[in-house]
N, CA, C and O atoms as a MOPAC input file, in Angstrom:
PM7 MOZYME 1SCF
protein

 N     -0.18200 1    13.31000 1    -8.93200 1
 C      0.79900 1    12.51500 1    -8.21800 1
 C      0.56700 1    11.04000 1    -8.54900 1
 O     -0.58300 1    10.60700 1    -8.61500 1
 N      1.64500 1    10.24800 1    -8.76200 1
 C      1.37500 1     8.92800 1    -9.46200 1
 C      1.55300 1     8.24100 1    -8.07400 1
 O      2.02500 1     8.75900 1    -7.06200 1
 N      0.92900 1     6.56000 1    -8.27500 1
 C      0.63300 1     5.64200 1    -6.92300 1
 C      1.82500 1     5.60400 1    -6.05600 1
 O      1.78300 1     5.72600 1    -4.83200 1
 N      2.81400 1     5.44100 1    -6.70900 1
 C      4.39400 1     5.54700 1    -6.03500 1
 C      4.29300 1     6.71400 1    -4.94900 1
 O      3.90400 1     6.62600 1    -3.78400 1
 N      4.80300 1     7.96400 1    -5.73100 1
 C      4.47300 1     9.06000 1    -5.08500 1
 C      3.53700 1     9.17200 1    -3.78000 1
 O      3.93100 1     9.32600 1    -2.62400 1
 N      1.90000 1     9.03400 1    -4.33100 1
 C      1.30200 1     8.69200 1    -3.25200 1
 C      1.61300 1     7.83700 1    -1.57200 1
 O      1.65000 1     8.22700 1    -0.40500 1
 N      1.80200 1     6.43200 1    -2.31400 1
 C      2.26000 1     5.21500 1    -1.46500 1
 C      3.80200 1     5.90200 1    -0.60100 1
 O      4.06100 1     4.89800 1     0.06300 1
 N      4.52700 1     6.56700 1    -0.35200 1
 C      5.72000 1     6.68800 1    -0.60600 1
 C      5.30000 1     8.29700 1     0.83400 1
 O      5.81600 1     8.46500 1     1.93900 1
 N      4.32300 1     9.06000 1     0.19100 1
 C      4.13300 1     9.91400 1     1.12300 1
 C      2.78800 1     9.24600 1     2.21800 1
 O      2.17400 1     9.87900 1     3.07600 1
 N      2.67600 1     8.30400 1     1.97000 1
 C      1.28600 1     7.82800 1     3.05900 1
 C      2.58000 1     7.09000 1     4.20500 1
 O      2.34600 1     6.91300 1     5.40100 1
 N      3.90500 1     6.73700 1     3.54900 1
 C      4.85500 1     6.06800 1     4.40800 1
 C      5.77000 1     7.37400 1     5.19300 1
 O      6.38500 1     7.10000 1     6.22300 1
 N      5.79600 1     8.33800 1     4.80900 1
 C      6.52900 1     9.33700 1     5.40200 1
 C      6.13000 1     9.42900 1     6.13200 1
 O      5.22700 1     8.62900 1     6.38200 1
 N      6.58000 1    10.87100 1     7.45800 1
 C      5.72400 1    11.43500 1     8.30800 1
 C      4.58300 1    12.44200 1     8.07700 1
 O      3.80600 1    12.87900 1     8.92600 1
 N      4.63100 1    12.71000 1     6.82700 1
 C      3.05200 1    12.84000 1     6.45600 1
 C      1.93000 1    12.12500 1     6.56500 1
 O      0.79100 1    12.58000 1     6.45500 1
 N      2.28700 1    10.77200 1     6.82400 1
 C      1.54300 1     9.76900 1     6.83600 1
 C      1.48600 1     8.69100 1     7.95600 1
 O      0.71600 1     8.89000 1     8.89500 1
 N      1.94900 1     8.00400 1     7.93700 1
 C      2.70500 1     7.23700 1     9.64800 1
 C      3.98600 1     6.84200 1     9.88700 1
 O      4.25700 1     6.16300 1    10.87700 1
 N      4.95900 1     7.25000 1     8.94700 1
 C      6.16900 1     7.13600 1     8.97300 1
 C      7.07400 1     8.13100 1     9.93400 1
 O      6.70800 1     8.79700 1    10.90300 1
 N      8.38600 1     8.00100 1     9.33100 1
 C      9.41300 1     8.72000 1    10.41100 1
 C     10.61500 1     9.30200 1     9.66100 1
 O     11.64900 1     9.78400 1    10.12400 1
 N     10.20000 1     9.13000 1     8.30100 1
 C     11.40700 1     9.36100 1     7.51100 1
 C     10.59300 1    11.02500 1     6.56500 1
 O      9.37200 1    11.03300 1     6.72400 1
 N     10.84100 1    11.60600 1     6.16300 1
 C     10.75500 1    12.67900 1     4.89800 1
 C     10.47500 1    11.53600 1     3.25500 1
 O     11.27300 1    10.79900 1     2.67700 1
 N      9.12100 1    11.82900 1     2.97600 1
 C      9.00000 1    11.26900 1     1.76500 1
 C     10.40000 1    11.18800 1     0.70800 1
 O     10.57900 1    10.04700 1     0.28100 1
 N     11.26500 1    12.07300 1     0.29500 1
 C     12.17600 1    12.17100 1    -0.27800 1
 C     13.27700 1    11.21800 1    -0.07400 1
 O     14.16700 1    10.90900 1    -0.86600 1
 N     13.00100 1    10.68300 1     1.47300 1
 C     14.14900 1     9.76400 1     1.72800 1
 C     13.75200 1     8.43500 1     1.44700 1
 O     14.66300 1     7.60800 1     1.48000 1
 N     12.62600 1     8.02900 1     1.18100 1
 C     12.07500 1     6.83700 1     0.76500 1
 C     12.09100 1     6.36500 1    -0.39000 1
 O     11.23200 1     6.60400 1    -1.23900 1
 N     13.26400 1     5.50300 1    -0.57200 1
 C     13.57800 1     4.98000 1    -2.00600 1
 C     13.21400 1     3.41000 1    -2.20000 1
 O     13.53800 1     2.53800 1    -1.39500 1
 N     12.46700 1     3.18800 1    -3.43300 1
 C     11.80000 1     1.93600 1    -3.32900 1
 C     12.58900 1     0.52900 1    -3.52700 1
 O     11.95800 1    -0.45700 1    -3.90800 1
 N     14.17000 1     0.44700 1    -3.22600 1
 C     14.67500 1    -0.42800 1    -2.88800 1
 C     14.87800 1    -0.47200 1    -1.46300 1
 O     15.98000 1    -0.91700 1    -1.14200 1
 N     14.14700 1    -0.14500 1    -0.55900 1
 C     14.66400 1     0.10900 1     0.75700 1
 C     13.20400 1    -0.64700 1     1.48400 1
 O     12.03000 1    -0.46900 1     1.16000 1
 N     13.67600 1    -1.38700 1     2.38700 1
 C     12.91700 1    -2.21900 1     3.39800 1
 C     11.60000 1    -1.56400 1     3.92500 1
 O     11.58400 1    -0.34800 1     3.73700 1
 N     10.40600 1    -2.11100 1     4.58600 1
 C      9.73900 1    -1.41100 1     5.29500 1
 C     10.43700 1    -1.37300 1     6.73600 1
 O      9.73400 1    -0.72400 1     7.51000 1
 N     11.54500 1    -1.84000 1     7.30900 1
 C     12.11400 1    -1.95700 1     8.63700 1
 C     13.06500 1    -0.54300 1     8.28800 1
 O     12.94600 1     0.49200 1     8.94300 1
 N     14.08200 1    -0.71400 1     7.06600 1
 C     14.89100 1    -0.01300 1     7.01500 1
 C     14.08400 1     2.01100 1     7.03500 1
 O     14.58100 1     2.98000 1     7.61000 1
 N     13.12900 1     1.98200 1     6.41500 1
 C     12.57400 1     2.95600 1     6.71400 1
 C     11.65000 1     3.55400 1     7.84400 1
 O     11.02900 1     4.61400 1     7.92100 1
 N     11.76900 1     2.66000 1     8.54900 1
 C     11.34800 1     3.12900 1     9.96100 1
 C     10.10300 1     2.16200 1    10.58100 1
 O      9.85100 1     2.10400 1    11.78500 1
 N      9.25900 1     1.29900 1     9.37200 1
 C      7.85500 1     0.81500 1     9.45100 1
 C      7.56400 1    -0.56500 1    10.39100 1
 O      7.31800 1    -1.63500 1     9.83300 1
 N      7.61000 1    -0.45600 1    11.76600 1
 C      7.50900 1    -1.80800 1    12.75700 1
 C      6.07000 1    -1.86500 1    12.55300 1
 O      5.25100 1    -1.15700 1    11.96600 1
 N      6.02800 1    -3.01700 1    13.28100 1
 C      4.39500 1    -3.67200 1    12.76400 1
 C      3.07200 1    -2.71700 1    13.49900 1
 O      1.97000 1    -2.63700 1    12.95800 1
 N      3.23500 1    -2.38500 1    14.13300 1
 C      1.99000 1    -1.22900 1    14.07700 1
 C      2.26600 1    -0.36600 1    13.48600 1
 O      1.18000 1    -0.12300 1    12.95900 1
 N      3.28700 1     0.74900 1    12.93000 1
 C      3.50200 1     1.52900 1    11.86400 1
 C      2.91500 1     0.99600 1    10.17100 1
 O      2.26900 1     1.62800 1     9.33600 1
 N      3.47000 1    -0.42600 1    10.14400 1
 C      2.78100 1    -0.94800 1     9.03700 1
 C      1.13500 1    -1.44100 1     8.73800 1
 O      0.66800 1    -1.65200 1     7.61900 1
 N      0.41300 1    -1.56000 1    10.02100 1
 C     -1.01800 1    -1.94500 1    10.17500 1
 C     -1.68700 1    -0.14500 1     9.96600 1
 O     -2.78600 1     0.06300 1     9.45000 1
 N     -0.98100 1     0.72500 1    10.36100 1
 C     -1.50900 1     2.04600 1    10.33300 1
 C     -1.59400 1     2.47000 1     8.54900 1
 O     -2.49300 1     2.92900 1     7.84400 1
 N     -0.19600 1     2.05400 1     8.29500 1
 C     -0.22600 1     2.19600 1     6.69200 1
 C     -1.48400 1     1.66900 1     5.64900 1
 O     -2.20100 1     2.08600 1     4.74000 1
 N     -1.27100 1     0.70700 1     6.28500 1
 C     -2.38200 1    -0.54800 1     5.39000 1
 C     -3.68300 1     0.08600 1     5.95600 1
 O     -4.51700 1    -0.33600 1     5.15400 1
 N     -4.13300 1     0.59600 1     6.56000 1
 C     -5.54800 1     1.29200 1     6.99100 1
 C     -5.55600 1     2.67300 1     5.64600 1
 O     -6.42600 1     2.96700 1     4.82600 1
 N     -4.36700 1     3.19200 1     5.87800 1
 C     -4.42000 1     4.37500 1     4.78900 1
 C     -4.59100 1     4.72500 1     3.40500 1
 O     -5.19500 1     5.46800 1     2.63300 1
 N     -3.39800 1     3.42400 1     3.53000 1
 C     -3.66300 1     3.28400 1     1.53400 1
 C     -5.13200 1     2.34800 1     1.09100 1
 O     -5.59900 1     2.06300 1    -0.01200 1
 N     -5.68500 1     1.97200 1     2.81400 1
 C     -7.23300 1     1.73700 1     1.92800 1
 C     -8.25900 1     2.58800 1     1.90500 1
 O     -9.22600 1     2.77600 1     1.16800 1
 N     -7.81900 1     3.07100 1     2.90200 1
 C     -8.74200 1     4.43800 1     2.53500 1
 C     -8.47500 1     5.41600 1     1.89100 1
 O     -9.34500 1     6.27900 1     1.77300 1
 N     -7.36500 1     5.56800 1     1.35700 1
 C     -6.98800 1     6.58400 1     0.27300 1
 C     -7.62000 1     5.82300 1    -0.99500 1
 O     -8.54000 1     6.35300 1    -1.61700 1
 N     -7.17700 1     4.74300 1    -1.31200 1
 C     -7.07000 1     4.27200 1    -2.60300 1
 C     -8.63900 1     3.66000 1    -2.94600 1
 O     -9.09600 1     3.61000 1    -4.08800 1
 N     -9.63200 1     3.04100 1    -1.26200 1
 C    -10.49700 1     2.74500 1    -1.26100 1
 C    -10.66200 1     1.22100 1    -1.85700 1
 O    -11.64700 1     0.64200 1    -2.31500 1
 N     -9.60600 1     0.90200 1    -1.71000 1
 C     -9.22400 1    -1.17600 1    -1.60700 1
 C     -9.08300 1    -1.70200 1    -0.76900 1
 O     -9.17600 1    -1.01700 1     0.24900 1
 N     -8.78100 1    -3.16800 1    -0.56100 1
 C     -8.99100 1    -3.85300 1     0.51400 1
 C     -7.35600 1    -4.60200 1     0.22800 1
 O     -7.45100 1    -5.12000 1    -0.88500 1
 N     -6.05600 1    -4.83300 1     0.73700 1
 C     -4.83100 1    -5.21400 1     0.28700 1
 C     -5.18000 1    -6.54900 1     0.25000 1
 O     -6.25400 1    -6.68300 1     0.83700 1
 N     -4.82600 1    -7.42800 1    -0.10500 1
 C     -5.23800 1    -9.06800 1     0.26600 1
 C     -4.15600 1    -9.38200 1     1.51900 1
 O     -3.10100 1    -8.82900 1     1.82900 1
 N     -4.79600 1   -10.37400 1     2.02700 1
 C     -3.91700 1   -11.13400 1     3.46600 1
 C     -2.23600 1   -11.49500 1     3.20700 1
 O     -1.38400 1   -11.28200 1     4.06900 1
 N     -1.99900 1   -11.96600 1     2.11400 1
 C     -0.69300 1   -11.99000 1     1.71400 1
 C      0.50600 1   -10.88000 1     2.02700 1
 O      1.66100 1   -11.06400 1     2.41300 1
 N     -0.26300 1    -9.57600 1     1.69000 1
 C      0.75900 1    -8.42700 1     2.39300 1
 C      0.78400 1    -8.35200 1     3.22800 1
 O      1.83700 1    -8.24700 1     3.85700 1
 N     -0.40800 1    -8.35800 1     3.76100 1
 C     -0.37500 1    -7.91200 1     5.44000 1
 C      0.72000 1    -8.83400 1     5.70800 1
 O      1.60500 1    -7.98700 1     5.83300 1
 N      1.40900 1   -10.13000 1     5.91700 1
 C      2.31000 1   -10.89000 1     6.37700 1
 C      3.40700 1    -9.53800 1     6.17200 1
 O      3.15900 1    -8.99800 1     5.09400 1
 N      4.06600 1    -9.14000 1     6.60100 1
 C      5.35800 1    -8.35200 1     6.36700 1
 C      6.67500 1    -9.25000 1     6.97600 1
 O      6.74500 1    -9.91600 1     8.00800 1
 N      7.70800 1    -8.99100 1     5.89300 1
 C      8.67100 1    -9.94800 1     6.29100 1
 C      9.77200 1    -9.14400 1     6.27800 1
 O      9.76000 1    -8.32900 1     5.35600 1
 N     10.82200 1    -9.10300 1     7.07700 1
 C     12.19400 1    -8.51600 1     6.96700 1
 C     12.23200 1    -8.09000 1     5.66800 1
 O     12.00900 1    -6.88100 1     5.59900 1
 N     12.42900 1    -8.61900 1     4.60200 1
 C     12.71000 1    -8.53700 1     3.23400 1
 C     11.87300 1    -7.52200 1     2.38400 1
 O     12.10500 1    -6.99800 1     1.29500 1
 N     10.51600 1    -7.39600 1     3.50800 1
 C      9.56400 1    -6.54500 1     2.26700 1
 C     10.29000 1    -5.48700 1     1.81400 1
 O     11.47400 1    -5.46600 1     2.14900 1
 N      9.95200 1    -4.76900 1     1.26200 1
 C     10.28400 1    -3.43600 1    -0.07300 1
 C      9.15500 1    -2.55300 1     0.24600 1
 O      8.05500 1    -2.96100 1     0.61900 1
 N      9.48600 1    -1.30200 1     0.07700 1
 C      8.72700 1    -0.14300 1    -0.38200 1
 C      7.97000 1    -0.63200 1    -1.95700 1
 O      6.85300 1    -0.28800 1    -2.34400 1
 N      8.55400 1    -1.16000 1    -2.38800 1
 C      8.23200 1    -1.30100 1    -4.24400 1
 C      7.42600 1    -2.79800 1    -4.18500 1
 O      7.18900 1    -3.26800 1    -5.29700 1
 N      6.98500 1    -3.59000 1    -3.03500 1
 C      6.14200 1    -4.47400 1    -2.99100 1
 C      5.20700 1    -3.83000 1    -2.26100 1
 O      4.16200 1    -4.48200 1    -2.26200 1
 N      5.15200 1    -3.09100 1    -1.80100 1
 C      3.81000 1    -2.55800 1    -1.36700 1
 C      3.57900 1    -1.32900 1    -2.36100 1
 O      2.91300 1    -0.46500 1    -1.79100 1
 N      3.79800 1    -1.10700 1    -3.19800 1
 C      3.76000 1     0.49700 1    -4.54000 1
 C      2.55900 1    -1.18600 1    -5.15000 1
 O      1.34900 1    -1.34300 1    -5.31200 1
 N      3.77600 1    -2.07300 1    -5.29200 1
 C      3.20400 1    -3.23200 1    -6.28600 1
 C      1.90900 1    -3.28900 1    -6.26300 1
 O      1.09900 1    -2.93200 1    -7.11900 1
 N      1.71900 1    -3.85400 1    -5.02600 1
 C      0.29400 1    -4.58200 1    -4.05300 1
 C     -0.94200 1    -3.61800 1    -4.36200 1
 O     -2.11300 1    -3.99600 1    -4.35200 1
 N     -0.45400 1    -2.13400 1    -4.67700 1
 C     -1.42400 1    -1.21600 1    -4.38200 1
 C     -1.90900 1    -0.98000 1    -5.50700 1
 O     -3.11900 1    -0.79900 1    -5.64400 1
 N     -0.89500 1    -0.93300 1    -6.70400 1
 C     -1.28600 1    -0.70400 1    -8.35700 1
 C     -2.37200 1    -2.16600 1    -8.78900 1
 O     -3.37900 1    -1.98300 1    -9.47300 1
 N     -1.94800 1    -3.70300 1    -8.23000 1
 C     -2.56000 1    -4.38500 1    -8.79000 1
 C     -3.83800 1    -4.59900 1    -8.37200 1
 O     -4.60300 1    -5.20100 1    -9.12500 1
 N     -4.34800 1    -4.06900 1    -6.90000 1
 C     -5.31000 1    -3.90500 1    -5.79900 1
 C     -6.42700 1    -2.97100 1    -7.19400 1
 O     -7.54100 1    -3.36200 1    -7.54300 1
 N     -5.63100 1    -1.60800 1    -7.79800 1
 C     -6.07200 1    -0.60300 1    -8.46700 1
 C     -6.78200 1    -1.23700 1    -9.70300 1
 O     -7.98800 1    -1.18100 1    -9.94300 1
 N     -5.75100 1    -1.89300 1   -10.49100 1
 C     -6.24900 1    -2.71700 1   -11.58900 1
 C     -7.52400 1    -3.60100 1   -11.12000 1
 O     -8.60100 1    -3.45400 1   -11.69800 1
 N     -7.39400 1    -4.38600 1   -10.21700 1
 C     -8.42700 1    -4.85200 1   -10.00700 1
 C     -9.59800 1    -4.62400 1   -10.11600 1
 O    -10.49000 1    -5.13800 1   -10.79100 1
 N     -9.53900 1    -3.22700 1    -8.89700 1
 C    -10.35200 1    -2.82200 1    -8.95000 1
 C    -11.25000 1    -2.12100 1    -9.75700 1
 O    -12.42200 1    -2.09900 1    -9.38100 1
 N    -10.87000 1    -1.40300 1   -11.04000 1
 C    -10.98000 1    -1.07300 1   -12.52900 1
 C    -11.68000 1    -1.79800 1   -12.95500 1
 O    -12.82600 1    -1.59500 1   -13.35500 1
 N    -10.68500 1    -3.40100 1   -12.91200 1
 C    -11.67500 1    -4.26500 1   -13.96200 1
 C    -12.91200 1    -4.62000 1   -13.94900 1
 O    -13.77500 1    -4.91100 1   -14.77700 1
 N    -12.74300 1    -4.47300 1   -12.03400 1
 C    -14.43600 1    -5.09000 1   -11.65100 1
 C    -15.48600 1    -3.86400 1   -11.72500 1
 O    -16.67600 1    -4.14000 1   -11.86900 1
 N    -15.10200 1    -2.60800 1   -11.63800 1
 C    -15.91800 1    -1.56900 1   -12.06500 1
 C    -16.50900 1    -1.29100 1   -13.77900 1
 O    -17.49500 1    -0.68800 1   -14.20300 1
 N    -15.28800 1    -2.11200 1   -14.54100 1
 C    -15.55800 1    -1.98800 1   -15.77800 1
 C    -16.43400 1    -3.01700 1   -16.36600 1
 O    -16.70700 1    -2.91500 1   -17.56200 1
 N    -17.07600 1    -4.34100 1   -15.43400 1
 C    -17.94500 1    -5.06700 1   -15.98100 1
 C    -19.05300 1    -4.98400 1   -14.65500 1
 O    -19.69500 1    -6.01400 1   -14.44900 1
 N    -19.27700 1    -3.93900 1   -13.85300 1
 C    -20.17400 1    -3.34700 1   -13.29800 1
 C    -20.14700 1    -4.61800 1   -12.14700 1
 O    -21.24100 1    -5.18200 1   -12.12200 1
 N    -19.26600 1    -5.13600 1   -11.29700 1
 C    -19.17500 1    -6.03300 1   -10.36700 1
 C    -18.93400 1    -5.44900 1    -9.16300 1
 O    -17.94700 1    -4.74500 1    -8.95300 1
 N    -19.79800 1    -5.70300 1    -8.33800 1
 C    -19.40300 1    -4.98800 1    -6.83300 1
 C    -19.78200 1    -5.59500 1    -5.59100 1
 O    -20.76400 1    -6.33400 1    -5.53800 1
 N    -18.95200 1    -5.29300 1    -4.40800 1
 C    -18.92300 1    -6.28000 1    -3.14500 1
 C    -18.89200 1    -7.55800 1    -3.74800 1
 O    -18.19200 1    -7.88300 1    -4.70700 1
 N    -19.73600 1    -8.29600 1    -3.09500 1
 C    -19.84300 1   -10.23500 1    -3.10900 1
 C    -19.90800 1   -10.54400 1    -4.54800 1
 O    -19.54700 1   -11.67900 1    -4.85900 1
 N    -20.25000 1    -9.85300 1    -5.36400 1
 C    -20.42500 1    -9.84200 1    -7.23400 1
 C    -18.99900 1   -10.14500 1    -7.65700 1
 O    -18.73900 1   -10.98600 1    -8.51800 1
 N    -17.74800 1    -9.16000 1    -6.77900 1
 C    -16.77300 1    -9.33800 1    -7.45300 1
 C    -15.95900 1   -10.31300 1    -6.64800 1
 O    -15.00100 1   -10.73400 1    -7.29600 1
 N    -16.06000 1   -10.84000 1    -5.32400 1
 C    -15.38900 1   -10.93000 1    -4.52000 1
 C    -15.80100 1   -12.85000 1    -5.24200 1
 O    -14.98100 1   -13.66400 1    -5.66700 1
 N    -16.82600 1   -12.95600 1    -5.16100 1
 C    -17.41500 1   -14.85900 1    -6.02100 1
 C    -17.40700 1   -15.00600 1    -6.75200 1
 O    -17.75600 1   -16.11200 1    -7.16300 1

């Protein structure tokens, strides 16, 4: 299952959502799909413990406008990150300074 996929069913009611993964299309709001701000703080707990990242403070802000496909975003570049710093053996405060 690719990060989309993933991200997409952690937002359903498989996950803390209210919608059927299938109905979650990544031009569609986190409001428009059901996600009020404790629905969205529940999310952001999940996809870090699924994915085992930390989102940066910037997302957490959620704005009318957010997207399903800015938080897919947030989570792939969270991923990369995290890669890179595994790939020159950097960890906790190593990668974080």
């Amino acid at each position: 299952m690719d990060i989309g996929n993933q991200v997409r069913m952690l937002m359903s009611v498989d996950g803390c959502g209210i919608l059927q993964a299938g109905e979650i299309q990544d031009t569609r709001t986190l409001y428009d799909i059901g996600l009020d701000s404790l629905r969205f703080m529940e999310l952001v707990i999940l996809l870090e413990e699924r994915f085992g990242i930390e989102l940066p403070d910037d997302i957490l802000e959620v704005e009318p406008e957010t997207m399903v496909s800015d938080i897919i975003g947030a989570v792939e570049a969270c991923l990369i990150k995290k890669r890179e710093q595994s790939s020159y053996g950097l960890t906790g405060d190593e990668a974080n300074g």
